[in-house]
C-alpha positions in Angstrom: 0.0 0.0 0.0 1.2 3.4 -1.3 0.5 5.1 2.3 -1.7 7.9 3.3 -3.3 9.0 -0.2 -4.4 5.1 -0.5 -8.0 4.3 -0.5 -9.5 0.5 -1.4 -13.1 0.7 -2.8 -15.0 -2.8 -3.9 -16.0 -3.1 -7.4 -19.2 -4.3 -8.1 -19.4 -5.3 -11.9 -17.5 -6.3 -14.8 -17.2 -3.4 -16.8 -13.4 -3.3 -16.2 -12.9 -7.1 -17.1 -11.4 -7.2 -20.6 -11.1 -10.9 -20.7 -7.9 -10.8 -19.4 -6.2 -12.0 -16.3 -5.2 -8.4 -14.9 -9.0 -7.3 -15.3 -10.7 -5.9 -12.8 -14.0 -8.2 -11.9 -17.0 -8.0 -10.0 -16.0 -8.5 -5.9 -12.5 -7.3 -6.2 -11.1 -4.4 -4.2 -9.2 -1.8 -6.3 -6.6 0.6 -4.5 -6.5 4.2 -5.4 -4.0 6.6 -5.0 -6.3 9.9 -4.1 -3.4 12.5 -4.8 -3.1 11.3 -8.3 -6.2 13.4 -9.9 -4.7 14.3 -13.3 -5.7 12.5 -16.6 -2.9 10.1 -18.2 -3.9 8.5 -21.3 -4.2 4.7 -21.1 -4.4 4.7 -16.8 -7.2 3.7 -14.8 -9.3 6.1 -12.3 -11.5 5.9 -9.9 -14.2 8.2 -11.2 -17.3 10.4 -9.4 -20.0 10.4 -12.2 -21.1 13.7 -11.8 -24.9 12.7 -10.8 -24.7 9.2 -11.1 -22.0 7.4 -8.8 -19.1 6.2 -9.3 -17.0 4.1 -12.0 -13.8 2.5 -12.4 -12.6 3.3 -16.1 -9.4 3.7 -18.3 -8.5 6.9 -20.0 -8.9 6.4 -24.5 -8.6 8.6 -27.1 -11.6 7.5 -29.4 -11.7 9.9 -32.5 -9.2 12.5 -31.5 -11.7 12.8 -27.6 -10.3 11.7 -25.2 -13.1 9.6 -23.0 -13.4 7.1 -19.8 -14.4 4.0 -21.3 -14.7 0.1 -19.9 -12.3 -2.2 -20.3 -15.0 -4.7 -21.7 -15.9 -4.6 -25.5 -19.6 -5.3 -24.5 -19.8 -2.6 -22.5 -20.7 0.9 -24.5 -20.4 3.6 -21.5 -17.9 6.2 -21.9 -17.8 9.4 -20.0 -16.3 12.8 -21.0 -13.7 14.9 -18.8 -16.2 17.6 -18.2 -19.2 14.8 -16.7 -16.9 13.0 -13.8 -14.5 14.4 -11.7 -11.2 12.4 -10.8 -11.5 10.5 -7.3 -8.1 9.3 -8.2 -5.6 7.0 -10.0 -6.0 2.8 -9.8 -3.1 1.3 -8.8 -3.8 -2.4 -7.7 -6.4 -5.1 -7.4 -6.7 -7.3 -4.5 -8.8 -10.5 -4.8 -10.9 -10.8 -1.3 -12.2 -13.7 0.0 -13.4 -14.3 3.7 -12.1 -16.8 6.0 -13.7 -18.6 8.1 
């Protein structure tokens, strides 16, 4: 864990699971580093849908706009800079199960 900036927030949904090992799926834990709120192209945020929750999604450039799109080709939502604000930058996944 990064230290103080580091938040973990359950995902719920596979939006971000792009049929690839490193995807993030529906249960895991993502940690986010809060202090890193600026846009990279090709990172994944933890985003505050202005009016509507909030997302995990990776920064694309889809006909020269840059969007927040899912990692999962069956999933159409994308989100413009100017409709989420930045909670901050993912920067691990951590696969959670209880013990008993």
């Amino acid at each position: 864990v990064r230290g103080d900036n580091t938040r973990a927030y359950q995902v719920e949904g596979d939006s971000m699971a792009g049929g690839t090992e490193g995807g993030i799926r529906d249960g895991n834990w993502v940690l986010v580093d809060t202090s890193l709120t600026t846009p990279i192209p090709g990172r994944v945020f933890l985003l505050e849908i202005i009016g509507d929750g909030m997302a995990v999604k990776r920064l694309r450039q889809i006909n020269n706009t840059w969007v927040f799109m899912s990692d999962n080709p069956t999933i159409a939502e994308s989100w413009r800079d100017d409709q989420v604000r930045i909670i901050g930058q993912v920067y691990g996944r951590v696969d959670y199960a209880e013990i008993h």
